[in-house]
N, C-alpha and C positions, 0 to 999 in steps of 0.2 A: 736376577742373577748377579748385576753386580754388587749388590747388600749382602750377598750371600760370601764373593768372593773380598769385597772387604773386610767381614768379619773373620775371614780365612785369614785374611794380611795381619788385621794384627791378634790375632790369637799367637801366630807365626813370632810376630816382632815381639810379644810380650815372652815366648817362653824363650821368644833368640836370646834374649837379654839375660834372662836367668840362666841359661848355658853358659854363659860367658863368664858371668859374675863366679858361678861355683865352679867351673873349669878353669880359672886364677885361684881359688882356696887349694881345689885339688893339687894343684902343683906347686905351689908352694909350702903346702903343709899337708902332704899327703898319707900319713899315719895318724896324724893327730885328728885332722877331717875327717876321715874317715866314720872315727869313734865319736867326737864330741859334735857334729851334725848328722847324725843317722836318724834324730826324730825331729830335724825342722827339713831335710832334705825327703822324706817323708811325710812331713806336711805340705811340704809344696808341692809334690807329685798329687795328694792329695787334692787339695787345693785347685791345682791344674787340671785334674781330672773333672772336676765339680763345673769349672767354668766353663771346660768345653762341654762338657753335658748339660749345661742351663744352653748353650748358645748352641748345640747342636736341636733339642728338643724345640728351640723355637724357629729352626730351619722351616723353609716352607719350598720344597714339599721336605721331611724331614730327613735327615743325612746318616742314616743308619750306620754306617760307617764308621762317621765320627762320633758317633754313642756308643758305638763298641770301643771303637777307642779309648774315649772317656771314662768307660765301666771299667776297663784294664788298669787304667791308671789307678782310680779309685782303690782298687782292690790291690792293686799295688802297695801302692800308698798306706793303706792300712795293716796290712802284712808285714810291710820294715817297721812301721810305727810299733807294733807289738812287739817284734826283735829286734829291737838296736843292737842285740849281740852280735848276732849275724849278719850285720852290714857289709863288714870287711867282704863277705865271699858272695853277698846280692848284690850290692852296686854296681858291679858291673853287667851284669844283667839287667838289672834294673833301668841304668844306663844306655845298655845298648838297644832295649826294645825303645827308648826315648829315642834315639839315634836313628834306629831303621825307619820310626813313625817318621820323623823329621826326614828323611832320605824319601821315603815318601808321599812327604807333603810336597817334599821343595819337587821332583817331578811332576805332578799335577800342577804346582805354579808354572811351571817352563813348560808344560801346554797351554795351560792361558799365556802365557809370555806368547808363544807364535802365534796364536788368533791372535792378539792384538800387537803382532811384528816386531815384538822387541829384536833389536838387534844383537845377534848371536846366542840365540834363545837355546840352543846347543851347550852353551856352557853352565846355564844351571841345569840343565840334565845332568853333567859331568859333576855339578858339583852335588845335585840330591844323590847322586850315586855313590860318592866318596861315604857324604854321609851315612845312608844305607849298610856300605863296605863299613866304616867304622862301629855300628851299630854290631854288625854280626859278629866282628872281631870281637869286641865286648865281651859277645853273649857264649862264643866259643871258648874265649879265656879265662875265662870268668876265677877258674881256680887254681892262676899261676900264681906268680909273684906279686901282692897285694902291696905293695908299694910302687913299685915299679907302675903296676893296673892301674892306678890312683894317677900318676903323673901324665903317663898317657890317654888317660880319659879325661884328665884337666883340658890336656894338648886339643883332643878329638869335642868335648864339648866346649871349648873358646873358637875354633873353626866350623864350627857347628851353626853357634850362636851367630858368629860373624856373616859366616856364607848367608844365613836365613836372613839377614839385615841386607845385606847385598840384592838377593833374589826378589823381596820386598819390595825395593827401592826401583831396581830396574822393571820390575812388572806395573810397579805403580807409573813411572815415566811412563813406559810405552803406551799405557791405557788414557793416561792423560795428552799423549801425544794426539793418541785418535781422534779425542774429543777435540781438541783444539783445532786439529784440521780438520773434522765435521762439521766444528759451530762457522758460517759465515754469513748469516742473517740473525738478527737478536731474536727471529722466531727460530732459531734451532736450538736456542739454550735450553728451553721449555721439552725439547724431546729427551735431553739430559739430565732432566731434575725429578 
């Protein structure tokens, strides 16, 4: 179980990171981005989907779930790749179901957070939620103002990517909190390894 949930963490911390990095191009240069990354933002969906489908497939017992997941992405992924024309009015779709997954990962982490007593395990519920909430906004607005869509979805994937770094962090203290006040004999290390 816990190899299972460290590989959670950083599948987490590896796409928090890429939220972050293209939700600073997004808002900065939100017409332009849009058009002349529509097939590397497209291969990294891809990309993304691949990885978590290698690391869900080797779940034991396997994580159906997140192979569905995976498949989406993939099939994603390969869909904007073939239309770069159509990015401006998928991305945000494309976006927001990235957004809901991640609103729904970072819940599943803030229940491991309380088994393992983080404190105020309550706030990344609030913040998988936000994410989630900005996911659906996304996918509902999908074909407003595609500039405007673009800055805001900068704004929502750098908060995104951050909060998943945060939630990360604090689940990983609290887990390592436990161990450390479990281990008090050098034969307890050995139940931890």
């Amino acid at each position: 179980m816990r190899e299972k949930i460290k590989n959670m963490k950083l599948d987490i911390t590896l796409t928090a990171v890429l939220s972050v990095v293209i939700g600073i191009l997004f808002l900065v240069w939100p017409g332009q981005v849009t058009i002349l990354f529509a097939k590397v933002i497209a291969g990294a969906v891809i990309i993304t989907g691949v990885v978590l489908f290698i690391g869900r497939v080797t779940d034991i017992p396997m994580n159906v779930w997140g192979m569905v997941v995976s498949i989406v992405l993939i099939l994603v992924g390969l869909w904007l790749f073939s239309s770069p024309g159509i990015i401006a009015t998928v991305v945000p779709i494309a976006i927001g179901v990235l957004l809901l997954v991640h609103g729904i990962q970072d819940v599943v982490l803030a229940v491991e957070g309380r088994k393992n007593k983080a404190s105020n395990w309550w706030i990344i519920v609030v913040m998988g939620m936000i994410s989630a909430v900005c996911g659906v906004i996304c996918i509902c607005n999908a074909f407003g103002l595609v500039k405007v869509a673009m800055m805001l979805i900068g704004i929502m994937l750098i908060y995104d990517g951050l909060s998943d770094m945060i939630i990360v962090r604090k689940v990983n203290k609290a887990a390592k909190d436990i161990v450390d006040s479990d281990i008090i004999r050098e034969e307890d290390v050995e139940d931890y390894m």
